[in-house]
C-alpha positions as CSV (number, residue, x, y, z in Angstrom):
1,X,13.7,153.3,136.0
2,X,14.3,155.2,132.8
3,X,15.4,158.5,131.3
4,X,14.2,158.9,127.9
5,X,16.0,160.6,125.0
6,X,14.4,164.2,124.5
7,X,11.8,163.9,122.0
8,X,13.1,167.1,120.0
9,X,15.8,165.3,118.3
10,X,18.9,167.0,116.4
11,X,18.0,166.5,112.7
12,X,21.0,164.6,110.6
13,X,23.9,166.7,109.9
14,X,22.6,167.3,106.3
15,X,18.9,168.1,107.6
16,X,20.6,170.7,109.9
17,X,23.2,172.4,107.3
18,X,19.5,173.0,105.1
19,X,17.2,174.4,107.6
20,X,19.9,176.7,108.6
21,X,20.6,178.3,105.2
22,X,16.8,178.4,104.7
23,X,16.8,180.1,108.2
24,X,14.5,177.4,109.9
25,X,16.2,177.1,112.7
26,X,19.0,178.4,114.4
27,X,23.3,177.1,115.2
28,X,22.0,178.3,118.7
29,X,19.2,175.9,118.5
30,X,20.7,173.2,117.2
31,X,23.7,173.7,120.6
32,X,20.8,174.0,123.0
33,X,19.2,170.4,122.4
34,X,22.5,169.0,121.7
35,X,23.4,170.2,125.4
36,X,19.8,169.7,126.8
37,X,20.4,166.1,125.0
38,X,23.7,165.5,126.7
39,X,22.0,167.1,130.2
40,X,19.3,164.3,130.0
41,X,21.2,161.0,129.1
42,X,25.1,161.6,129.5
43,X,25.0,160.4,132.5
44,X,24.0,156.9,132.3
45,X,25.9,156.6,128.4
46,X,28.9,158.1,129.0
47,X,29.9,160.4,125.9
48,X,31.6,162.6,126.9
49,X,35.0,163.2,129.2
50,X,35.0,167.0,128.4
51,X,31.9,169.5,127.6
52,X,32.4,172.7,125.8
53,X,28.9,174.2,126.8
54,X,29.9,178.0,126.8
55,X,32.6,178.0,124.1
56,X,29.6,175.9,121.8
57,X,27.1,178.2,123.0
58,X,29.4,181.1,121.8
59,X,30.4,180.0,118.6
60,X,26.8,179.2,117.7
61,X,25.7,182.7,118.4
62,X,29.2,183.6,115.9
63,X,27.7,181.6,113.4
64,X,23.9,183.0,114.0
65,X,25.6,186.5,113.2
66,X,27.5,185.2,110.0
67,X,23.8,183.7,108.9
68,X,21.8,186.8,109.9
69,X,24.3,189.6,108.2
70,X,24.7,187.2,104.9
71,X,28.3,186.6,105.3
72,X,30.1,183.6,103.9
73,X,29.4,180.5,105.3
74,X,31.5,177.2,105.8
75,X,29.8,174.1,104.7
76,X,29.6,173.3,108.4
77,X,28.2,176.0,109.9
78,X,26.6,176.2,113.2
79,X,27.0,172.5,113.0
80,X,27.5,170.6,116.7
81,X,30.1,167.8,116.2
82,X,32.0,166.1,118.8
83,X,35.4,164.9,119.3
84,X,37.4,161.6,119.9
85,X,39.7,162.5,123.2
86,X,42.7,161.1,121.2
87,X,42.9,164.1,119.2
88,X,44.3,167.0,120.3
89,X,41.8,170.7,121.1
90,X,43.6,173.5,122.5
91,X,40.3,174.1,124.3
92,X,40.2,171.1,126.4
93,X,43.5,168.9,127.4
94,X,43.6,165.5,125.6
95,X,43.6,162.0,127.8
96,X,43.2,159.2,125.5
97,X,40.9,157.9,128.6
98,X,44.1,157.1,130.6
99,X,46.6,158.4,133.4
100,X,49.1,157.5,131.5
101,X,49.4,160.7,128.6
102,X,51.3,163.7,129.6
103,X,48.7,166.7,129.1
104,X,51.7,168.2,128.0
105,X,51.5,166.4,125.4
106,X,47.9,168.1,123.7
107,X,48.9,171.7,125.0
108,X,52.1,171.4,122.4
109,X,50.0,170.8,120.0
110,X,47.0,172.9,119.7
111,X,44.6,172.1,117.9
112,X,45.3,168.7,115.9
113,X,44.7,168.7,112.0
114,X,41.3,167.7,111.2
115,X,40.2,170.1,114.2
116,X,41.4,172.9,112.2
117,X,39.9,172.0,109.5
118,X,36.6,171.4,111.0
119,X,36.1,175.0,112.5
120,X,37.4,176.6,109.6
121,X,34.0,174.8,108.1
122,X,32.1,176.7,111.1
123,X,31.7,173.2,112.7
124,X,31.0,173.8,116.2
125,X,32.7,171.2,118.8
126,X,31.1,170.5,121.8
127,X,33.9,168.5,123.8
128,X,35.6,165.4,123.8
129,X,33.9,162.2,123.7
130,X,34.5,158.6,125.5
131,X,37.3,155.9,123.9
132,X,38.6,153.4,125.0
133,X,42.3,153.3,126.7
134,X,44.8,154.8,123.8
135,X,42.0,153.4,121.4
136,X,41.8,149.5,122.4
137,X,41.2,147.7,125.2
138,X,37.8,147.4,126.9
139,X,35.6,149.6,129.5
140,X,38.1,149.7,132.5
141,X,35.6,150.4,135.9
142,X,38.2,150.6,138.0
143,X,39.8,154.0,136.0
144,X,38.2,157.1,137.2
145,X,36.6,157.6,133.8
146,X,33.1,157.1,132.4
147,X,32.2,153.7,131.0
148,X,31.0,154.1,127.7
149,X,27.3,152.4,127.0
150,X,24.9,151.7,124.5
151,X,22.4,154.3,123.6
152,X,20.0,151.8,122.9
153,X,20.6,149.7,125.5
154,X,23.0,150.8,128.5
155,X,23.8,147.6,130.0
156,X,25.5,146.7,126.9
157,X,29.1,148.3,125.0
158,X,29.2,151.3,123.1
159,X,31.7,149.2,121.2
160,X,35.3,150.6,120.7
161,X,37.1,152.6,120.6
162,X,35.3,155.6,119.1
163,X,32.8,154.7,121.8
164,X,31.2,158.3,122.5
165,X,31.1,159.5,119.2
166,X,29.2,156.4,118.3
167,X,26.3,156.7,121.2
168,X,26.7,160.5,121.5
169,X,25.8,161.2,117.7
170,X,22.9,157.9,118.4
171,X,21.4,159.9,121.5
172,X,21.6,163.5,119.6
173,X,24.4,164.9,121.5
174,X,26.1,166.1,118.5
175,X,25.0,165.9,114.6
176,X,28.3,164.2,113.8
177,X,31.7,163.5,115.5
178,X,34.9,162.5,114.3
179,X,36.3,158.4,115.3
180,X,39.8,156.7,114.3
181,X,39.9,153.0,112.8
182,X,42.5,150.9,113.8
183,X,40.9,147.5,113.4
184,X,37.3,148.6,113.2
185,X,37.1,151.7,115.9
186,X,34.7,154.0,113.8
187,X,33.0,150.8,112.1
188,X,32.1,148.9,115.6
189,X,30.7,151.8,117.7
190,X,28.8,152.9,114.1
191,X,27.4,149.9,113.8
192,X,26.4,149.0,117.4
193,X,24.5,152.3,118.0
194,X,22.6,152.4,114.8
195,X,24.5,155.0,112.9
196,X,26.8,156.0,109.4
197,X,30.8,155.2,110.2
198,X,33.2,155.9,107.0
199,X,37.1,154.6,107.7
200,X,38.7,156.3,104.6
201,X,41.5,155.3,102.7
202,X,44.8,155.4,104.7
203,X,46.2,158.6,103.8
204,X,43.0,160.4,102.7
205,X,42.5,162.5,106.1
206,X,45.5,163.8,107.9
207,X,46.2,162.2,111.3
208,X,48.8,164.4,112.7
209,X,47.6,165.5,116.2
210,X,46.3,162.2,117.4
211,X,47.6,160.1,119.7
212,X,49.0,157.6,117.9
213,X,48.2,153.6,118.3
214,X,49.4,151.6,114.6
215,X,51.4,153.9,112.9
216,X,50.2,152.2,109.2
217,X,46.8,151.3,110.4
218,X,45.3,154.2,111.9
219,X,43.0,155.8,110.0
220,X,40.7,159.1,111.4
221,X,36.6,159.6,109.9
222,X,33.4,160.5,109.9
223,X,30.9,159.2,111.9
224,X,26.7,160.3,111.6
225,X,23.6,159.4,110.8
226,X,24.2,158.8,107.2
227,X,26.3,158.5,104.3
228,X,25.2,162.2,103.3
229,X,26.0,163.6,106.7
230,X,29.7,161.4,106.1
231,X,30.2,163.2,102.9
232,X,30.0,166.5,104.0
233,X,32.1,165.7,107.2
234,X,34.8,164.4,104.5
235,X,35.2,166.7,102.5
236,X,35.9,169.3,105.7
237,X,38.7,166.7,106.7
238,X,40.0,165.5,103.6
239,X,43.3,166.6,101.6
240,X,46.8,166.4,102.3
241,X,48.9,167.5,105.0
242,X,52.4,168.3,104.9
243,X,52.2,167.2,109.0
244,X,51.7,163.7,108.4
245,X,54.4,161.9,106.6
246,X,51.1,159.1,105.4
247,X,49.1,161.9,104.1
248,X,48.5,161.4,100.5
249,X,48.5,163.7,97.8
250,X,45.4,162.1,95.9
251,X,43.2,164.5,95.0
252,X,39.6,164.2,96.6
253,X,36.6,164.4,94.9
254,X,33.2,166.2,95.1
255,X,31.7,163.5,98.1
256,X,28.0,165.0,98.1
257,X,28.0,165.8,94.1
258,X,28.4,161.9,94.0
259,X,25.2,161.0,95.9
260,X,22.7,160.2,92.8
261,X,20.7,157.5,94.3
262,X,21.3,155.5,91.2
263,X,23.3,152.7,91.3
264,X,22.6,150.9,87.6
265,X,25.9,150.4,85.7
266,X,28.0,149.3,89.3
267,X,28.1,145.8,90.0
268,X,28.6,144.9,93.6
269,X,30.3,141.8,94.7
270,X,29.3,140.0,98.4
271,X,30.6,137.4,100.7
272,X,28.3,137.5,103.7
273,X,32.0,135.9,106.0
274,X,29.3,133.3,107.9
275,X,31.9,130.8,107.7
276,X,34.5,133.5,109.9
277,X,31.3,134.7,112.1
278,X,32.6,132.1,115.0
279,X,30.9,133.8,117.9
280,X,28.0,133.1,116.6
281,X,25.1,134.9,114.0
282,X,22.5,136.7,115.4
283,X,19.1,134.8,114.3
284,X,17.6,138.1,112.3
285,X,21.2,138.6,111.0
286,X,20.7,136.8,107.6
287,X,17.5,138.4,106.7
288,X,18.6,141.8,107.3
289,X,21.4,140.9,105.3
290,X,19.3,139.8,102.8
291,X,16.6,142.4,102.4
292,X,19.6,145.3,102.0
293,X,21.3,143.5,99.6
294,X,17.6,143.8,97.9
295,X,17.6,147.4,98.6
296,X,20.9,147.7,96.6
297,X,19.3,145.6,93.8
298,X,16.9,148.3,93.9
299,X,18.4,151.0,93.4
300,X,20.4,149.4,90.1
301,X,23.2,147.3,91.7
302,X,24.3,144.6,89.8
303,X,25.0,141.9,93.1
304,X,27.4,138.7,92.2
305,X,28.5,136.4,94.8
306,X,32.3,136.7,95.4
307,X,34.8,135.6,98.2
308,X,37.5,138.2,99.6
309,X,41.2,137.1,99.4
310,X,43.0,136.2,102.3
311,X,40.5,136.8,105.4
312,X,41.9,134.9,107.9
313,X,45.7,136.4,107.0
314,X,44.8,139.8,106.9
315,X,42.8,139.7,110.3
316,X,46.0,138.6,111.7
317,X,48.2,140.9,110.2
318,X,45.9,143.4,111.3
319,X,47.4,142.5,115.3
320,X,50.3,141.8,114.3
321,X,51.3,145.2,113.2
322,X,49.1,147.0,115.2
323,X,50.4,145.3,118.8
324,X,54.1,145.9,117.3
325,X,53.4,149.3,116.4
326,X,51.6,150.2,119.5
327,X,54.4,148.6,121.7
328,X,57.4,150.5,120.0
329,X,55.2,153.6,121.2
330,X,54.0,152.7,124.9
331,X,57.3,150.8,125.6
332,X,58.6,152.6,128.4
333,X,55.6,153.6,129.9
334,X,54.8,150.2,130.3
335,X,57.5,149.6,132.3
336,X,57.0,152.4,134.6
337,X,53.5,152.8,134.8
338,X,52.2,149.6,134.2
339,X,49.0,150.2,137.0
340,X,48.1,153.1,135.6
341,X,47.1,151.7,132.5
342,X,43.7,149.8,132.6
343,X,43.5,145.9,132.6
344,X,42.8,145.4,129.0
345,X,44.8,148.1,127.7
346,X,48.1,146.8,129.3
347,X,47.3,143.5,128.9
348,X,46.7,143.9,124.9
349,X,50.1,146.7,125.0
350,X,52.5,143.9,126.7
351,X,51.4,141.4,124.2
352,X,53.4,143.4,121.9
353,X,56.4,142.6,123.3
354,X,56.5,138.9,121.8
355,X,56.2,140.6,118.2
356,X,59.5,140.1,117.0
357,X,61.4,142.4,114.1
358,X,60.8,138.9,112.1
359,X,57.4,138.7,112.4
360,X,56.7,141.8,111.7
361,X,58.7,142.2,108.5
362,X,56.8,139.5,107.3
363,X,53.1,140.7,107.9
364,X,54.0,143.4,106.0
365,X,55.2,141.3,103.0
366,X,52.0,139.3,103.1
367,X,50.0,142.3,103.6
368,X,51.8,143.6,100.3
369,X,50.1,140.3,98.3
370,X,46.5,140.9,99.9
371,X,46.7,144.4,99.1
372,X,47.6,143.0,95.2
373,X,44.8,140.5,95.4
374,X,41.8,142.6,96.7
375,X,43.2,145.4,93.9
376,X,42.6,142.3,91.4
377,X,39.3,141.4,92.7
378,X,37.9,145.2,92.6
379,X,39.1,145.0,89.0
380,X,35.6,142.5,88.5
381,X,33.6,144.3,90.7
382,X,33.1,148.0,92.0
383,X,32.6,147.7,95.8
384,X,32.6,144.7,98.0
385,X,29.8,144.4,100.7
386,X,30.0,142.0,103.9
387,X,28.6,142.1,107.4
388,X,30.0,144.4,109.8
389,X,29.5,141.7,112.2
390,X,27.1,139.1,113.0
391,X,26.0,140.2,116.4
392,X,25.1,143.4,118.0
393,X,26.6,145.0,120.8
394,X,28.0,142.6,123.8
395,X,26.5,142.6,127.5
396,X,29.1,144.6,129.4
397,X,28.5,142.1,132.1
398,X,30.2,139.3,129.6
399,X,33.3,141.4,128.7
400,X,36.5,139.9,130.4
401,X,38.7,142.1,130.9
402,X,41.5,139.5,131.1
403,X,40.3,138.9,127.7
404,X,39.9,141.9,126.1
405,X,40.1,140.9,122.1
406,X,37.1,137.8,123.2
407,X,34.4,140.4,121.4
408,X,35.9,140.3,118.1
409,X,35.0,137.3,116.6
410,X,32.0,137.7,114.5
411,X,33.3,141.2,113.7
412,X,34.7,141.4,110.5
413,X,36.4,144.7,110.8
414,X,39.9,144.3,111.4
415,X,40.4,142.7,107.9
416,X,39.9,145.8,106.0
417,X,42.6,148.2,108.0
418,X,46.0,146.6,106.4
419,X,44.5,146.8,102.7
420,X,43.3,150.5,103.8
421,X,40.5,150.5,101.3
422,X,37.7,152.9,102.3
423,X,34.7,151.1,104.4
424,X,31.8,152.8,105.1
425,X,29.0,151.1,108.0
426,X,25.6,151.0,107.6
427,X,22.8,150.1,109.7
428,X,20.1,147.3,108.3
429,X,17.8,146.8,111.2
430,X,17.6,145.2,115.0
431,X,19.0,142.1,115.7
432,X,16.8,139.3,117.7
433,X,17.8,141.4,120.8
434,X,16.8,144.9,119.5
435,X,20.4,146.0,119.0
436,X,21.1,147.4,115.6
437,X,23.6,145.1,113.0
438,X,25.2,146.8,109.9
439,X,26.6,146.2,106.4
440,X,30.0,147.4,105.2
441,X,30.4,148.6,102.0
442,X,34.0,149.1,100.4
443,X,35.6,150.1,97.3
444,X,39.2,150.7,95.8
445,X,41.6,153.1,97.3
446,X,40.8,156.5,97.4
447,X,37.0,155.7,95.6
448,X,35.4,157.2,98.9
449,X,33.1,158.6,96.1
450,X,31.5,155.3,94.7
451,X,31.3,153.8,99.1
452,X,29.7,156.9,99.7
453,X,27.2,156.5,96.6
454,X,26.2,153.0,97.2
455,X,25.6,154.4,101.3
456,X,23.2,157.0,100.1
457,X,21.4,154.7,98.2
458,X,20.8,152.6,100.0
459,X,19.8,155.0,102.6
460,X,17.4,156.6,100.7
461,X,15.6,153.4,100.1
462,X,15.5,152.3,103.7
463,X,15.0,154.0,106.9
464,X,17.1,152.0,109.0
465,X,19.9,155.0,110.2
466,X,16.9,157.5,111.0
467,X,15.8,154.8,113.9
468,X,16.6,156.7,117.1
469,X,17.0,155.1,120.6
470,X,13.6,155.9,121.9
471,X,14.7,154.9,126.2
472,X,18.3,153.9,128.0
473,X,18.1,152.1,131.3
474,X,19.4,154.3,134.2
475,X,22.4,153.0,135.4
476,X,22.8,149.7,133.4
477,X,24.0,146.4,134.3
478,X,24.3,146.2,137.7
């Protein structure tokens, strides 16, 4: 048995922003099928952990007011977005998807950062959206919280941990949401649903307000349909923050004012990582690889084979800081709440503990020298584009919980998190199993600009990120 997707979509974030201002439809319209979207398919997807129907439907009619009586407008206005339950709403109390966090914990703060910054752009949220456990780990059953699915397939992962925000914005429950990266957590769930998922430059958007999992590695973003939609979402979030001792003081730059379509004068360097992909390629993998590379050609890329420094050091620097960072923080709960945490999660926390002060001081060192040679490579080439990953979204049936990192081998996000250069997903079509596959696309620090460029391009040449999930299977793997 099936429920299908309603046919009356919610247009891409950009889409939306336009027919608003040119009064073609309304924010209370563009609520409405998010919620009748999120009435017809939440249940077997799992998006959400909290829904703000009547506070959405009330701001949209605020912003319908503000449209009709010609009053200033944010440049998110009457937008639906949802949120990542690791950062903190003072509408709704903040989990993480666990037992474990004191709600006291979201009611001190309010409303987080990029929240604030996102309804001052009349952004309209409409809850708080699926992760997994503290962001890592793997769909716990056992935990009295929704399992996060596919929106093209529900017997397989929404991938993690931004795992509602990825299927919510793929099923049209909200026209954007807001993820965190910590070794791929907006990239994964991006590109396993079909979608646009930007990780910024470390520093670029203020993470104060969220629950914290690598203190140097965290990173909070945009994720929607496309690399227009992320623009406009960035430039809401982006800036420093007094709040967040990582926030940088770099100023940004005009995201959408950068989208020209042309890409003639930027010379693109790839490495398509099949020697790293050792869970294996999908068989349509290569092609689709292939023919986007084209598509950048296309629109006036100049594409030169290169390899990145130092992949198999940074991916393990990448849990090597992140287990020792997110051990220092869930020490003690550990030890007195150990079964409240799910399988994964605890499993993947106490692994932390064999990180010694040694080891850690010297991932950092050697991150130091990647972070050197990947500056001296982008001084050949502008941006760097690789796989995502090589396979689409696992069977949840496969997942071992007693072996919660066994998904990540042919994905190729974690490298990208300890350099914290921007990386922006991107779908390319449906692997041999009708799950979507991506391209990343990454450029120096704080050059979300040129990512977001190439993105658009390429977006506006292919049509891969307006495919929608037309059917999920009710109920999934059973």
């Amino acid at each position: 048995m099936t429920t299908t997707v309603p046919t009356t979509t919610l247009p891409t974030l950009t889409d939306a922003a336009s027919a608003l201002r040119r009064r073609e439809t309304t924010a209370t319209e563009l609520v409405e099928q998010a919620i009748a979207a999120a009435d017809a398919a939440d249940g077997d997807i799992g998006v959400y952990l909290a829904r703000f129907d009547d506070r959405a439907r009330a701001a949209a009619a605020r912003a319908d007011e503000k449209f009709a009586a010609g009053l200033p407008l944010g440049p998110l206005e009457g937008i639906p977005l949802g949120i990542k339950d690791i950062l903190a709403h003072s509408h709704g109390p903040t989990t993480a998807q666990s037992l474990v966090l004191d709600p006291a914990w979201g009611a001190s703060i309010g409303d987080c950062a990029v929240v604030r910054r996102l309804e001052r752009a009349g952004a309209i949220v409409t809850g708080k959206t699926t992760t997994m456990e503290f962001a890592i780990g793997a769909p716990d059953p056992d935990k009295p919280f929704p399992v996060p699915r596919n929106a093209w397939d529900t017997t397989r992962w929404a991938g993690g941990s931004s795992s509602g925000s990825g299927s919510g914005v793929a099923a049209g429950m909200f026209c954007g949401a807001i993820g965190t990266d910590t070794a791929g957590s907006i990239r994964i769930p991006a590109a396993f649903n079909g979608i646009t998922g930007l990780k910024p430059t470390f520093g670029r958007v203020p993470k104060s307000g969220v629950v914290p999992l690598g203190y140097t590695l965290d990173h909070v973003g945009p994720m929607a349909r496309s690399a227009a939609d992320c623009a406009v979402m960035l430039a809401a979030v982006a800036g420093f923050d007094g709040s967040d001792p990582y926030s940088s003081r770099t100023p940004i730059d005009d995201y959408a004012g950068a989208l020209t379509g042309d890409l003639r004068g930027v010379t693109i360097g790839v490495d398509d990582l099949e020697r790293y992909a050792t869970g294996g390629i999908d068989p349509a993998q290569p092609a689709l690889f292939g023919a986007a590379l084209e598509a950048l050609r296309a629109a006036g890329a100049k594409v030169v084979p290169i390899e990145v420094p130092m992949y198999q050091e940074l991916t393990a620097i990448d849990f090597v800081v992140m287990l020792a960072e997110a051990h220092a923080y869930h020490r003690q709960t550990l030890r007195t709440r150990w079964s409240d945490y799910g399988r994964a999660t605890r499993i993947i926390l106490a692994g932390g503990a064999g990180i010694g002060g040694p080891d850690y001081v010297q991932a950092q060192r050697v991150r130091r020298i990647a972070q050197q040679r990947m500056a001296e490579l982008l001084d050949t080439v502008d941006l760097v584009v690789t796989p995502t990953g090589h396979l689409g979204a696992p069977a949840l049936d496969t997942m071992d919980p007693l072996d919660p990192l066994g998904v990540l081998p042919s994905l190729h996000t974690p490298y990208w998190n300890p350099l914290g250069n921007p990386t922006l997903a991107v779908p390319i079509g449906l692997s041999s199993e009708g799950t979507p596959l991506s391209m990343s696309l990454s450029g120096s620090p704080f050059a979300e600009a040129a990512v977001l460029r190439a993105g658009d391009a390429f977006q506006r040449r292919t049509g891969h990120h307006t495919q929608i999930p037309a059917t999920v299977e009710r109920g999934g793997a059973r």
